[in-house]
N, C-alpha and C positions, 0 to 999 in steps of 0.2 A: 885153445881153451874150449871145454864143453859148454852146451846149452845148459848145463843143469848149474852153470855159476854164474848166471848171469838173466834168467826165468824169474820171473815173476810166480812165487812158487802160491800153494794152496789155494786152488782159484775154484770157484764157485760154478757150482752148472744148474743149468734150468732143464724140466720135461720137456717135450713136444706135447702135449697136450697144453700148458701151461698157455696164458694170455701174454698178449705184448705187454700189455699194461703189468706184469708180474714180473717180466723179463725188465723193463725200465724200471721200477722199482728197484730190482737186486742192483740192475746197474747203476742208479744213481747212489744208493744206500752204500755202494762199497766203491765207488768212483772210480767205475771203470768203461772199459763202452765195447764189450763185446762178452757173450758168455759161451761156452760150452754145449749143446746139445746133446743130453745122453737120456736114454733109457735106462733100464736095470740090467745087469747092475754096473751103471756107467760106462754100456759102452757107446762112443761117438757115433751121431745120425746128421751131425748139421752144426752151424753156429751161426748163433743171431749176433746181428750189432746193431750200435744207434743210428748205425745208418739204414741199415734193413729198416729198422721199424718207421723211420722218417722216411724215406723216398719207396720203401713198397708197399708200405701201408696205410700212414697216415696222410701224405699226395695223394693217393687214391683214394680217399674216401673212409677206409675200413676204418671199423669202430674198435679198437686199442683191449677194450674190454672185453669182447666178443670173438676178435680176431687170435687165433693161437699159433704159436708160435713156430710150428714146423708148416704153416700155411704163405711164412714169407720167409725161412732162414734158408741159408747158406748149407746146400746139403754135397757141396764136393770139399772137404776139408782139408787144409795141407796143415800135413805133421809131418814133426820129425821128433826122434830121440832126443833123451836126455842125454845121451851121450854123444850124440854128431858131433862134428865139431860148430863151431858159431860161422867160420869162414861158409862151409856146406849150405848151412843157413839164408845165410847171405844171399849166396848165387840163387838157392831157392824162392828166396822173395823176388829177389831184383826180376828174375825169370817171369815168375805169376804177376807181378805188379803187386804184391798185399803188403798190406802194413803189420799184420798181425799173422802168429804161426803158432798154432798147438803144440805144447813139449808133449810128448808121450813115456810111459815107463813101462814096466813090464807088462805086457799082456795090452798093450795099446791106450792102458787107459791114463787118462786125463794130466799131470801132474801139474803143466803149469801153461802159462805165455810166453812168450817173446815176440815184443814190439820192436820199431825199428828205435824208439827210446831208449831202450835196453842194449841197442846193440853202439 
């Protein structure tokens, strides 16, 4: 079976220049906990989660408003295709330990998630 039947498809992405506090907002507003990082025009620099913004930022002190968002995200990102298969996937997580995995489509950019929910 591909990634792409089983993805959490139209997912939302945030700037790196953008606040944490804008990045929890999208996340809460669309009830998810991790967004995309892209530039123009969407290509992948990073991804934040609500775990980034709790234990890198706000433990520490930073001010949520102030603090932007490629200053605590996640900038080694693992993707894989919409077309891998889900088994591929699999081994990919289990391997890095993550819970969450960028679907990609053409040209690298963004199409969806897949969580370990999903799988």
């Amino acid at each position: 079976m591909k990634l792409a039947a089983i993805m959490t498809g139209g997912i939302a992405t945030i700037t790196p220049q953008a606040s944490l506090a804008e990045a929890a907002k999208k996340m809460a507003s669309q009830d998810i906990g991790s967004l995309p990082v892209c530039d123009e025009p969407r290509r992948v620099v990073g991804i934040i989660t609500d775990r980034d913004i709790t234990v890198r930022a706000v433990a520490r002190g930073m001010d949520p408003n102030q603090t932007r968002v490629e200053d605590v995200m996640t900038r080694d990102v693992l993707s894989c295709s919409s077309e891998a298969e889900v088994e591929d996937a699999c081994e990919l997580m289990e391997k890095r330990q993550v819970r969450r995995l960028l679907v990609t489509g053409q040209d690298e950019v963004p199409v969806g998630i897949v969580s370990l929910g999903d799988i």
